[in-house]
N, C-alpha and C positions, 0 to 999 in steps of 0.2 A: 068212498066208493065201496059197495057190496062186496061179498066175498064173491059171488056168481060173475060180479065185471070182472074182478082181476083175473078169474080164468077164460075171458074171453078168447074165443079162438078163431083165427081167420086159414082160409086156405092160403093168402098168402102172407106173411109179414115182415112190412117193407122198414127198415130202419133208413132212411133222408128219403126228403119231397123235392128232391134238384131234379136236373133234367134225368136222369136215370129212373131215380125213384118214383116222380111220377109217372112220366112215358111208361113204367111196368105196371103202374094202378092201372093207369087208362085202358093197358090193351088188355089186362086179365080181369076185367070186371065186363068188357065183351065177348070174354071168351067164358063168363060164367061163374068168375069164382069169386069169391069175398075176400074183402083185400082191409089188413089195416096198415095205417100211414102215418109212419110214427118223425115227427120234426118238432125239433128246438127251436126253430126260428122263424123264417117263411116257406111259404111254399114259394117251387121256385130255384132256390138255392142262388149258388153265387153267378148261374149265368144271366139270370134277371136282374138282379137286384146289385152285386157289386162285379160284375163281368162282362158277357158277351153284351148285351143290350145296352147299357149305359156307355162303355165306352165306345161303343156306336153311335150313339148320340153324339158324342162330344167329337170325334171325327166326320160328320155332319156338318156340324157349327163351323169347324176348322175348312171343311170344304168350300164353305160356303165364302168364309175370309177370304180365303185364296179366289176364288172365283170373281171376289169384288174387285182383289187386289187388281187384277187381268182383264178387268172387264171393258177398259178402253180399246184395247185392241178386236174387240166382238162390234166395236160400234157403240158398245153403254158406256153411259156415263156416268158412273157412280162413285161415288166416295165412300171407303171403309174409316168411319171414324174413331172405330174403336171397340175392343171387344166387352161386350159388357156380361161380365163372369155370373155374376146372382144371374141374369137372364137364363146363360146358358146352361148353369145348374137347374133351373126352375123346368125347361127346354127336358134335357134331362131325364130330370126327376117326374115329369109330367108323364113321359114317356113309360117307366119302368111301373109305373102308377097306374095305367091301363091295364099293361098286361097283367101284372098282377091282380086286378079286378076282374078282371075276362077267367084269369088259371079260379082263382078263386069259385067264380063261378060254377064253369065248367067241373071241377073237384064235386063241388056240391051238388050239381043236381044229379050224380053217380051214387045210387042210393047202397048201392055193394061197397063205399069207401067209407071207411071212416077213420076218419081225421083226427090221428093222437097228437096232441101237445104236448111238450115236453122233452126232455135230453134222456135219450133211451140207451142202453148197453144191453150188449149181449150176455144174458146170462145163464145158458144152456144152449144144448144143439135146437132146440124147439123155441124158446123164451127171451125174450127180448121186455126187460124191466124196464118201465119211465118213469123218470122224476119230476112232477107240476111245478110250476113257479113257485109251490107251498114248499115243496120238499118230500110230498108226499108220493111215495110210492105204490105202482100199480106192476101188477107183471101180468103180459100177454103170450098167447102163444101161437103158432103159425106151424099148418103141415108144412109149409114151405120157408124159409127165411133167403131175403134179396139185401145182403147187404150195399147202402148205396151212400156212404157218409161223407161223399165229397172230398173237396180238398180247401189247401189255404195258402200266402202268399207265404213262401218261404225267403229263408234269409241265408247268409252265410253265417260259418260258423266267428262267434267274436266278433260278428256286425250286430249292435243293439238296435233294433227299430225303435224311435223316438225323437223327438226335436225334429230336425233338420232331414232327419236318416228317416223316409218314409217305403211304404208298401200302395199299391195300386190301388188296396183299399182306402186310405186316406189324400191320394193322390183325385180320387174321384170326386172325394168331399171338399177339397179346395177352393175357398171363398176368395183366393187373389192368384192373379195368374204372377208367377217371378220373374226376374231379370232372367234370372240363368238357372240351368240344370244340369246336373249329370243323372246319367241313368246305368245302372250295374244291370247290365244284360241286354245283348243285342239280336235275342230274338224274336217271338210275337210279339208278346206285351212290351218288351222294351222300344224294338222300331213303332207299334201303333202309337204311345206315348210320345215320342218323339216326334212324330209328324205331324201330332194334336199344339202342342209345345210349338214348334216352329214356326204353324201353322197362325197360333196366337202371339208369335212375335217373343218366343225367349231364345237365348242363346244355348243352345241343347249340345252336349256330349254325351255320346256314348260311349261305354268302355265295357268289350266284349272279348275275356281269355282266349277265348277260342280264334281261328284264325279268319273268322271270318263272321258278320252278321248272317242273320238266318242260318246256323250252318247245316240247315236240315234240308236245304232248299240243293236242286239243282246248280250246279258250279255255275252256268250260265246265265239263269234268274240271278246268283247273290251277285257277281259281277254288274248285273243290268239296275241291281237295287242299290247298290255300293256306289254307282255311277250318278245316279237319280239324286241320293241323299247329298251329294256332295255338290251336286248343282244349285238343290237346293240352302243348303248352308251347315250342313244339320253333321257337325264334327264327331269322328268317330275313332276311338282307338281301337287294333285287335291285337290279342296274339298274345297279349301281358295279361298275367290277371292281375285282380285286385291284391293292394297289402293290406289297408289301414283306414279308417275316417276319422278326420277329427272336425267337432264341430264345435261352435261359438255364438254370439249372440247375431255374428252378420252372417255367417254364412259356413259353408262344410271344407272342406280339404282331401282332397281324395292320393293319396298313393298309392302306385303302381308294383309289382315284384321291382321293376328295377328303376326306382325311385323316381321317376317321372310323376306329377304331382297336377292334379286337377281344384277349380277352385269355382265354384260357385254357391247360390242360395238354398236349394236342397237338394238333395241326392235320394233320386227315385231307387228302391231296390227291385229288378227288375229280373230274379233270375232263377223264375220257373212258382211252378206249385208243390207243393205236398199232401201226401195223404190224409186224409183228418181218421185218423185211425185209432191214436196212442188214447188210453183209458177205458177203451168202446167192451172190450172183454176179448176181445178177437183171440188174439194170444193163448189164453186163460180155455178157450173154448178148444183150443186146438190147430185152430186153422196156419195154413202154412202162409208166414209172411219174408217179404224181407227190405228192408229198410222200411218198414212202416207201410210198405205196400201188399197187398192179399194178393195171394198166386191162385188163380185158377185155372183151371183145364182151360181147352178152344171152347166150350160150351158152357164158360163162366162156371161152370162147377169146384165150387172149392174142393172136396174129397174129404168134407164133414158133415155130416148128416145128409140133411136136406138144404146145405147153406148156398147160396149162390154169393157171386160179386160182381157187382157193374159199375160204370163211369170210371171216375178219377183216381180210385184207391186200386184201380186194375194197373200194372203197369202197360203204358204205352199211349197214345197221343188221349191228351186230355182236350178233349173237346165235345162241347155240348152236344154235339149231331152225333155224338160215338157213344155219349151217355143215352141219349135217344133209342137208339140203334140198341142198343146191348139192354136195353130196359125192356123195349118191345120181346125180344130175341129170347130173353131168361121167361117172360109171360107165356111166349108159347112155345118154349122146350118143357117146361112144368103141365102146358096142356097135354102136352102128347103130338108136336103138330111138325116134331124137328124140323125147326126153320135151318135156313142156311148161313153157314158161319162167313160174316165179312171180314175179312183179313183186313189188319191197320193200315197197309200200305196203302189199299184199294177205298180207304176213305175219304173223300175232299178234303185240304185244309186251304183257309184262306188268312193273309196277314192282309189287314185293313190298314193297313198305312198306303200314303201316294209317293208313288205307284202301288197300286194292290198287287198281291202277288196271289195265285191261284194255283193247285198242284192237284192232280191224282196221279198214284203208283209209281213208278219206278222211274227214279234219277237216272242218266246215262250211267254214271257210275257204278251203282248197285246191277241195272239189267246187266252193265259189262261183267260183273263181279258172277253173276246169275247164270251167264248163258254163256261168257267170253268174249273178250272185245271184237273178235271178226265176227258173233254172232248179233251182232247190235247196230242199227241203223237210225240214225235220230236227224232229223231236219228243222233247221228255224224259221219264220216267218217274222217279218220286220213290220209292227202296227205301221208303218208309214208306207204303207202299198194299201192302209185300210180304209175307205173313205170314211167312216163316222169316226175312229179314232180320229183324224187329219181335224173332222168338224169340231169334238170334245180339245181337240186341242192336248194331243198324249199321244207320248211314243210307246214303246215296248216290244216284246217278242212273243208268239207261242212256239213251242219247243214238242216235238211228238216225238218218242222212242219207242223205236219197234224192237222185236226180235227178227232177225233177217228173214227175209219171208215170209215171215206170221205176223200176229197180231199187234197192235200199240197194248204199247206193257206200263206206259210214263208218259205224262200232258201236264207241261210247265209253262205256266204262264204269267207275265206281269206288266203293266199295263193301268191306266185310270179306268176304272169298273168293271177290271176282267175278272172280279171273282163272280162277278156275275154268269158266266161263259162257262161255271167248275160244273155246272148238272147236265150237258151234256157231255165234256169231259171225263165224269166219272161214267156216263154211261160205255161210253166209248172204250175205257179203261176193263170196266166191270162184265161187259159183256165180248171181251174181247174181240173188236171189233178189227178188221184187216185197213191199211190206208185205202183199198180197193172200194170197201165197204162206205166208207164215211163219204172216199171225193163223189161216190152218186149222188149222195143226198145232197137239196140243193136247201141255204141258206139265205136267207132273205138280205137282198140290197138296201139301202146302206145300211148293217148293221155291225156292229164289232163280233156278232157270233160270224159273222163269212171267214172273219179270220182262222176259225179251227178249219174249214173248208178247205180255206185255201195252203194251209198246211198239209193238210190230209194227200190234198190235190199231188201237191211235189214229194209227199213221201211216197206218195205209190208211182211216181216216176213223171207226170203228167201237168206238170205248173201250170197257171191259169196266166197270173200277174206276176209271177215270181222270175 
């Protein structure tokens, strides 16, 4: 490469192509500016290709088992024979193989992007070096730098991944489904695993330190998910964490702090992500980190140069729609356009496991902690007042928390398809909406959206069906 390329220079330059990193090409090459895109792998990152979309997939497949399993009682007569794993990978992989043909695209016909190859570091407040599959280096540089390097399936410490002991990345790659599993962590990724698993007929443990699955979740939902999982089979310990694993040619062994002992075929590690941060130059450059993760200001501003930070390496809820969000958000703070900062709280999350569970803003618990528990008013609604749940054949609850005579501050939901139900929930949350406000609007019969309604309805005093 010329000496003229390696001083290329873009207005912005973005180190990862994940949902952060792109989302900030897309929207700042609308808004005018030349943008380079510097990735070591795919574009995409881990929510396409080993995350949010694949393991979508494969709770899909898992749906669809169950649905067979139960389908005498609809009137069908069907038989589930069997689950056939290459299919479901093929299913899959078919799937993350579009989108990535469609990003790809899209990438490309943005004639303001350009698409570096290669593992890049930061190596000045301006410069961000990449090294080719040769080893050859180039160094670029950017009025602006977005760093966005994602993250990776973390482990415990003195748990080795390999054999037996795997990560959700190689859990996805799985050409046979096992007898049995244990899974170490009982929140997103561990419960959607778990309900894939059970779904496909293994015998599934969870074992979750903390006191609870989901513990992020409303005391109400984890209760209604804790209830759900144990109907359906799907065994779970809390409260102990882990000691130890030992593994062999049949199968793993799991210990407990207090020697209670687990025993099945592989043991998924299931507890949580990490930064992909360590080697990148971060440190080196200045920027303030801690545990591997980069601090920024509310306005992603690191408080080095011109450096920003989005998605996974920001602390706080790691999810693609918040890499999204914060990729758009840094495109047009860099324009001049100060967008508005979304607070974590007030962001959707949904666990795809059955029952789905669905949430924006504030637990009972936190609004109490917030406002004071006589400042706090929360009412449940029971799916089984709801005619399409009744038809789907699913119970569950939504849950509204207000602040006493003002607006819903928390929308907790869990239920078969109620993460579906989370975009008007967030709006409701985001745009602080009163229960006064929502029980007017009318929701269409039969749907499982009447259910927020009908919540809305008895929190502002006025029950319909309630």
């Amino acid at each position: 490469m010329s000496d003229q390329a390696a001083e290329q220079e873009f207005d912005i330059l973005i180190l990862g192509a994940g949902s952060a990193g792109y989302a900030a090409a897309l929207r700042a090459v609308q808004l005018g500016m030349t943008v380079g895109l510097v990735e070591k792998s795919k574009l995409g990152g881990t929510c396409l290709h080993n995350g949010c979309i694949p393991t979508k997939a494969l709770l899909h497949s898992a749906e669809l088992a169950d649905h067979a399993r139960d389908s005498a009682k609809y009137g069908i007569n069907v038989e589930l024979k069997g689950i056939d794993i290459d299919a479901v990978i093929a299913y899959k992989d078919g799937i993350v193989a579009g989108k990535y043909k469609g990003l790809q695209g899209l990438i490309k016909s943005k004639k303001n992007i350009t698409v570096i190859e290669g593992e890049g570091k930061l190596t000045s407040q301006d410069t961000v070096t990449v090294s080719d599959a040769e080893g050859k280096q180039t160094a670029y540089r950017g009025k602006n730098i977005i760093l966005a390097s994602g993250s990776y399936a973390k482990t415990l410490p003195g748990l080795e991944i390999g054999g037996r002991v795997i990560t959700s990345d190689a859990a996805l790659e799985m050409d046979y489904i096992p007898k049995s599993a244990i899974i170490l962590g009982g929140g997103v990724i561990g419960c959607e695993f778990a309900s894939v698993w059970k779904s496909f007929g293994v015998d599934v443990t969870i074992v979750e330190g903390l006191p609870s699955l989901v513990p992020n979740e409303d005391a109400t939902i984890i209760k209604n998910l804790e209830r759900a999982f144990k109907k359906r089979g799907i065994n779970f310990s809390t409260g102990v964490f882990f000691d130890k694993v030992e593994q062999n040619d049949d199968g793993v062994k799991v210990t407990l702090a207090d020697g209670k002992t687990f025993e099945a075929e592989v043991l998924l590690v299931a507890v949580g992500r990490g930064p992909s941060t360590e080697g990148l130059g971060y440190e080196e450059a200045g920027l303030p980190m801690d545990r591997g993760f980069v601090l920024a200001n509310e306005r992603l501003h690191t408080g080095v140069g011109n450096i920003y930070a989005v998605g996974d390496i920001v602390p706080g809820l790691q999810l693609a729609h918040r890499g999204y969000q914060q990729g758009i958000f840094v495109a047009e703070e860099i324009a001049g356009l100060n967008p508005v900062v979304v607070q974590d709280v007030n962001i959707p999350k949904v666990t795809y496991c059955e029952p789905e569970i669905a949430s924006v803003g504030l637990t009972e618990k936190a609004a109490q902690e917030k406002f004071g528990a006589d400042n706090v008013q929360s009412q449940e609604y029971n799916l089984a007042g709801n005619g399409k749940s009744s038809i789907l054949g699913t119970g569950g609850i939504v849950k509204m928390v207000r602040e006493k005579d003002g607006p819903i501050v928390g929308v907790h939901m869990i239920g078969g398809r109620m993460g579906e139900q989370v975009g008007e929930a967030q709006l409701i949350v985001n745009w602080e909406a009163y229960p006064e406000d929502v029980a007017q609007l009318v929701h269409a019969h039969p749907t499982q959206n009447e259910s927020l309604g009908e919540t809305a309805l008895a929190l502002a005093g006025k029950p319909l069906h309630g």
